[in-house]
C-alpha positions as CSV (number, residue, x, y, z in Angstrom):
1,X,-25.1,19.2,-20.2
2,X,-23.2,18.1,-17.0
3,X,-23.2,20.0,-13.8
4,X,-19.5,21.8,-13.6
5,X,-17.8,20.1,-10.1
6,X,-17.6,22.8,-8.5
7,X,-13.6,22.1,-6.3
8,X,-12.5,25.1,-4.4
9,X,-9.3,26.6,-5.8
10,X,-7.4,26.7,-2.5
11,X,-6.2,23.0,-1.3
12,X,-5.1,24.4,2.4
13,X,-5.7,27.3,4.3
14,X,-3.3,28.3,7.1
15,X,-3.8,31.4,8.2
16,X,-3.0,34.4,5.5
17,X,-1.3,31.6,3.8
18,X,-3.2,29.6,1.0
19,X,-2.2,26.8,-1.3
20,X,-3.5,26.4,-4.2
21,X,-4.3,23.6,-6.6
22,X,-2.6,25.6,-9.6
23,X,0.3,26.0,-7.2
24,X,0.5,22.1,-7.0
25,X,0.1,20.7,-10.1
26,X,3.5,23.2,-10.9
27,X,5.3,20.7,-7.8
28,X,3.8,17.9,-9.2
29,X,5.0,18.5,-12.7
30,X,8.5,19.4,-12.0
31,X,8.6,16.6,-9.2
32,X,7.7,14.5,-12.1
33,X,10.1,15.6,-14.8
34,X,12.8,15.3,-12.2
35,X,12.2,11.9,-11.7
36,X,11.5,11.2,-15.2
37,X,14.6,12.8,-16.6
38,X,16.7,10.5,-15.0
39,X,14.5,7.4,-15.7
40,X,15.9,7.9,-18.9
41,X,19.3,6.1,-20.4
42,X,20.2,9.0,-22.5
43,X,20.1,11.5,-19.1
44,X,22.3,8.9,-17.5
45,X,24.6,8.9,-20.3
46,X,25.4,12.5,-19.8
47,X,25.5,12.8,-16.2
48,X,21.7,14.3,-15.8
49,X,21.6,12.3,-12.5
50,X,21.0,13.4,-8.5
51,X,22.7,16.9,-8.0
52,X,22.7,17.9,-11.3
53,X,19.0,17.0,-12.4
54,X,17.9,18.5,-9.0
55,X,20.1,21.6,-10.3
56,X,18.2,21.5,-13.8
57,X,14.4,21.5,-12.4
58,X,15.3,24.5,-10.4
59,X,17.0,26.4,-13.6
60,X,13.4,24.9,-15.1
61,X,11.5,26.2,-12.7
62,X,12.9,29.7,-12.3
63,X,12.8,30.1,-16.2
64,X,9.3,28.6,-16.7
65,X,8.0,31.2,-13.8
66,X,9.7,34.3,-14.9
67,X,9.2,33.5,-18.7
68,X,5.5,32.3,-18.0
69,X,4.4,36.2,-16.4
70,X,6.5,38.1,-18.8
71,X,5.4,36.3,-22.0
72,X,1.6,36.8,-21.0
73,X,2.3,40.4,-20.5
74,X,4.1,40.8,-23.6
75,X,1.8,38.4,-25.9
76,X,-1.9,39.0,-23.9
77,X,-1.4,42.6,-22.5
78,X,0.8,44.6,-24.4
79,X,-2.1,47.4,-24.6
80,X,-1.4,48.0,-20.9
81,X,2.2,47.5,-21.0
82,X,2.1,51.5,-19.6
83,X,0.4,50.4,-16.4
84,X,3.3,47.7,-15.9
85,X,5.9,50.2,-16.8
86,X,4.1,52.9,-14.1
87,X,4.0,49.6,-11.4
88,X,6.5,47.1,-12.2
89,X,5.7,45.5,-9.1
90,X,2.6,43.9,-10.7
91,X,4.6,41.8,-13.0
92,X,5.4,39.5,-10.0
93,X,1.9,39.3,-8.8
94,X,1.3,35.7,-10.4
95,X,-1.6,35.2,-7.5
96,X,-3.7,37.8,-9.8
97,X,-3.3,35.6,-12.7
98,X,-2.2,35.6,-16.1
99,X,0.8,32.9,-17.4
100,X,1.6,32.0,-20.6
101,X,3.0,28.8,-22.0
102,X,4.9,30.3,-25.2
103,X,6.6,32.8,-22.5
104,X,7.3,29.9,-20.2
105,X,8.8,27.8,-23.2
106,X,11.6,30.7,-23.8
107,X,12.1,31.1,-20.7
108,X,12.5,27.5,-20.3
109,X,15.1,27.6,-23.0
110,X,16.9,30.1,-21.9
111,X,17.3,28.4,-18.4
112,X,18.3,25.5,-19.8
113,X,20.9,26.7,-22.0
114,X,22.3,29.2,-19.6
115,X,22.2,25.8,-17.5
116,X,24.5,23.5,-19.8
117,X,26.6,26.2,-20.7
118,X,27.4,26.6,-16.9
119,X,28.2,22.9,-16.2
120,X,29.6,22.2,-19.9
121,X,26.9,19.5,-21.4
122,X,25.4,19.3,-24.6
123,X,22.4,21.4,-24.4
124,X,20.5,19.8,-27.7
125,X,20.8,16.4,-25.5
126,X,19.7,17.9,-22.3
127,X,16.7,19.7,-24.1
128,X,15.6,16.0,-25.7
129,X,15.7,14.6,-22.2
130,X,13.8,17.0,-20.4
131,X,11.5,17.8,-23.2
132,X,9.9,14.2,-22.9
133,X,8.2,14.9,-19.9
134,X,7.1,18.5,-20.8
135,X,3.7,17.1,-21.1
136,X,3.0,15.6,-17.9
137,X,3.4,19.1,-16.9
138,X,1.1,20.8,-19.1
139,X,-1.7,18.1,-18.5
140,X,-1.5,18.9,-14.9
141,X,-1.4,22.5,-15.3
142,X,-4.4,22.5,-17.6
143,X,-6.3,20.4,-14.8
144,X,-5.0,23.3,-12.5
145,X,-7.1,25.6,-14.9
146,X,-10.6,23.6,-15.3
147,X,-10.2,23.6,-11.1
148,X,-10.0,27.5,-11.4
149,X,-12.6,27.5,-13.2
150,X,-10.7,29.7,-15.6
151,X,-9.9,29.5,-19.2
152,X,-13.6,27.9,-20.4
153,X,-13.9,26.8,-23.8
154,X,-16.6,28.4,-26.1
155,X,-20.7,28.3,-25.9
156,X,-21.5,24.5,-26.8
157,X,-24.5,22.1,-26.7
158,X,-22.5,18.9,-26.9
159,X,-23.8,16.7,-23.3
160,X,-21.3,16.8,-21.8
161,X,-20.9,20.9,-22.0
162,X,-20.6,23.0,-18.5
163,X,-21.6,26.2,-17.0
164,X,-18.6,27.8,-15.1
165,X,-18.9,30.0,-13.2
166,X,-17.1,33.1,-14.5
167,X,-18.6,32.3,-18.4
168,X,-22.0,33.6,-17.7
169,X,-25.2,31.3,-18.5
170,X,-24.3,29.3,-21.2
171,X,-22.8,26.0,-21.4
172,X,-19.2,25.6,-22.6
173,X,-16.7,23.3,-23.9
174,X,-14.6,22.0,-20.3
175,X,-11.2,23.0,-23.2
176,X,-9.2,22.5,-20.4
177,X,-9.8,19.2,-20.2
178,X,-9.7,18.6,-23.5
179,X,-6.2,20.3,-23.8
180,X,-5.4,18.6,-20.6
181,X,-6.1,15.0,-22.6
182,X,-4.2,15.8,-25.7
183,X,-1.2,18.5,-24.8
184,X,-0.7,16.2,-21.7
185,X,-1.8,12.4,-21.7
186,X,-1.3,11.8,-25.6
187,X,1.7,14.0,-26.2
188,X,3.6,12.7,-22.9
189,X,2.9,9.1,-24.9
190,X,3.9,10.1,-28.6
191,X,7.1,11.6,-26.8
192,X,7.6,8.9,-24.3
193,X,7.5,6.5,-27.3
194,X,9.7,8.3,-29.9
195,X,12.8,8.3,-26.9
196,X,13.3,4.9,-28.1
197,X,14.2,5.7,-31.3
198,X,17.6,6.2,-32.9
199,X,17.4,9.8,-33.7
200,X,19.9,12.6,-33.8
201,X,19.7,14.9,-31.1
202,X,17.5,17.6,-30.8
203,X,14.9,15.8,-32.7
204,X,12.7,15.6,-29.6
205,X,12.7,19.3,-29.2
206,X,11.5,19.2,-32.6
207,X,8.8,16.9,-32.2
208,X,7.4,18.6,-29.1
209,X,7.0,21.8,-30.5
210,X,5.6,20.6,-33.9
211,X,3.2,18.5,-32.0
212,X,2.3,20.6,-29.0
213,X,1.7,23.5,-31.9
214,X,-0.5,21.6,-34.0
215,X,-2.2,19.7,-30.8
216,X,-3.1,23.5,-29.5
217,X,-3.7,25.4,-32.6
218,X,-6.7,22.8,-32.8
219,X,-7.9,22.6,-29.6
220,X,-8.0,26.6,-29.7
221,X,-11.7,26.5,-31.9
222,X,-12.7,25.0,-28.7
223,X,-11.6,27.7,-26.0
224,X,-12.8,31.4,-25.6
225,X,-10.4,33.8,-26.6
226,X,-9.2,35.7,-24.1
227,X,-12.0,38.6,-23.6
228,X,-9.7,41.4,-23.8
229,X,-7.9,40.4,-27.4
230,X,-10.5,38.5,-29.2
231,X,-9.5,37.2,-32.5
232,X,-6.5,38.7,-33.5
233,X,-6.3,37.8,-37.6
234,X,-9.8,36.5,-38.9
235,X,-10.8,33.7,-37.0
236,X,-7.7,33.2,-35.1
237,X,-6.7,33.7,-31.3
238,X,-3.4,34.8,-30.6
239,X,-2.8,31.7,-28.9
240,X,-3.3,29.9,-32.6
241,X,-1.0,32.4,-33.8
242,X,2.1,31.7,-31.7
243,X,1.6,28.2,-32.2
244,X,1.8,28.8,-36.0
245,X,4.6,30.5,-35.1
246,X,5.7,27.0,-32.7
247,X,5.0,24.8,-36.1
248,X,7.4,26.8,-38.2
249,X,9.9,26.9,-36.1
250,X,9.7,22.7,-35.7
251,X,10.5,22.7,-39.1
252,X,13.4,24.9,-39.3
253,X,14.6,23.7,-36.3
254,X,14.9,19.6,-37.4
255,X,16.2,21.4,-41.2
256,X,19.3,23.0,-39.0
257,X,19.8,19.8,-37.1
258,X,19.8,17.5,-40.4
259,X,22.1,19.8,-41.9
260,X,24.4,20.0,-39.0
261,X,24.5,16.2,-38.0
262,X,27.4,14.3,-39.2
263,X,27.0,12.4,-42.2
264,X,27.3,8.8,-41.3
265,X,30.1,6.4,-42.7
266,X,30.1,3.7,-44.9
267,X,30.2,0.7,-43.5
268,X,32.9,-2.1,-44.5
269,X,32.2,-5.0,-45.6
270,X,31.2,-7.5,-42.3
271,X,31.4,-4.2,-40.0
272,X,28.9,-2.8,-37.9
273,X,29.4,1.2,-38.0
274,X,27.3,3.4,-35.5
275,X,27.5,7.0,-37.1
276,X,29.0,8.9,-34.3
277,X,25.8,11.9,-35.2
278,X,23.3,9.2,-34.2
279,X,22.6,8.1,-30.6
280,X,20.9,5.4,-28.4
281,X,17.5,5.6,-27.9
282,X,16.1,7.7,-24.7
283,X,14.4,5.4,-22.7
């Protein structure tokens, strides 16, 4: 066992006013996927640059929010969906806690498309562009969550287990970290590393949510289910769930993007013939 660093939650205190590490690693990812995005040759090639990408992270960044607290009260508090109903001014207090990803990734997604549609771009290629630096953000966030203290994994004797401080006396997996390591650092290079590749477009959002879904659905036997749900369907959390749910919907979403792309022409003899479905790689 390893003592649990024990990093107080709130970076600056000014007053009534408190800024908090969770709060940071948000700025830090969207800071990063704005710069990323237009590191890349495809976001250049359909005008993701200054203005525009600036534009983008804020569409993000409202969706991910709003999406984030209403997906966790849908998916992790839907028995006290009455007490949000009776004070609908708790569904904006994020400061108590409580965000989900799978609610942040639609709301993402609706952001974004309601984003493209407004300034006319192709929203598959956008999504592919901004969905390679997903990652950064989620290791960040997860890093946000081992700092909170919050969101332990479950009793362990492994050595390098910890006591935190709101999971009682026995050591536990730091899941955070370890969700921090795969669904951020290794993801963020799978992804980085596919953009190169000559695929059709969309195929990134594919990838992500495939991987992301399979990368969590594991990771999930580490982490405690949330106290208040349990498991949900035999040994499963509901987080495993909605990542099934992320898996299937990889596949049918790359089956719909196959069947959609243009079919590529034969070449003529001594000709070089770029199938106008395909595209340069994202770097």
């Amino acid at each position: 066992m390893i003592p649990y660093p024990h990093i107080d939650p709130t970076l600056i205190r000014i007053g009534p006013i408190h800024v908090r590490w969770y709060g940071v690693m948000y700025v830090l990812g969207f800071l990063a996927a704005y710069v990323l995005i237009q590191r890349q040759t495809r976001s250049k090639s359909i005008g993701l640059q200054g203005n525009v990408a600036q534009d983008l992270v804020f569409y993000l960044a409202v969706g991910l929010v709003v999406g984030a607290r209403l997906g966790y009260i849908v998916f992790y508090q839907f028995e006290n969906l009455d007490h949000y109903l009776s004070r609908p001014l708790d569904i904006f207090a994020t400061w108590l806690g409580g965000m989900s990803f799978h609610g942040g990734l639609l709301g993402c997604v609706i952001a974004g498309w309601l984003f493209c549609r407004r300034r006319r771009l192709p929203f598959w290629a956008v999504a592919d562009s901004v969905t390679v630096t997903a990652p950064v953000g989620l290791g960040l966030g997860r890093l946000g969550n081992f700092i909170n203290g919050e969101l332990f994994g479950r009793p362990s004797d492994v050595p390098w287990a910890m006591i935190f401080p709101g999971g009682g006396p026995l050591a536990r997996h730091p899941s955070q970290l370890y969700e921090a390591f795969f669904e951020g650092a290794v993801l963020f290079g799978i992804l980085w590393g596919l953009r190169k590749r000559n695929f059709h477009d969309g195929f990134m959002v594919a990838a992500f949510l495939f991987l992301y879904g399979l990368f969590r659905f594991f990771l999930e036997f580490f982490r405690e289910p949330d106290p208040h749900l349990g498991f949900v369907l035999g040994p499963l959390s509901m987080g495993q769930l909605l990542c099934v749910g992320m898996i299937l919907a990889a596949v049918g979403l790359e089956a719909f993007l196959r069947r959609r792309a243009p079919t590529p022409k034969t070449p003529n003899a001594g000709q070089n013939v770029i199938s106008s479905g395909s595209r340069g790689p994202i770097t």
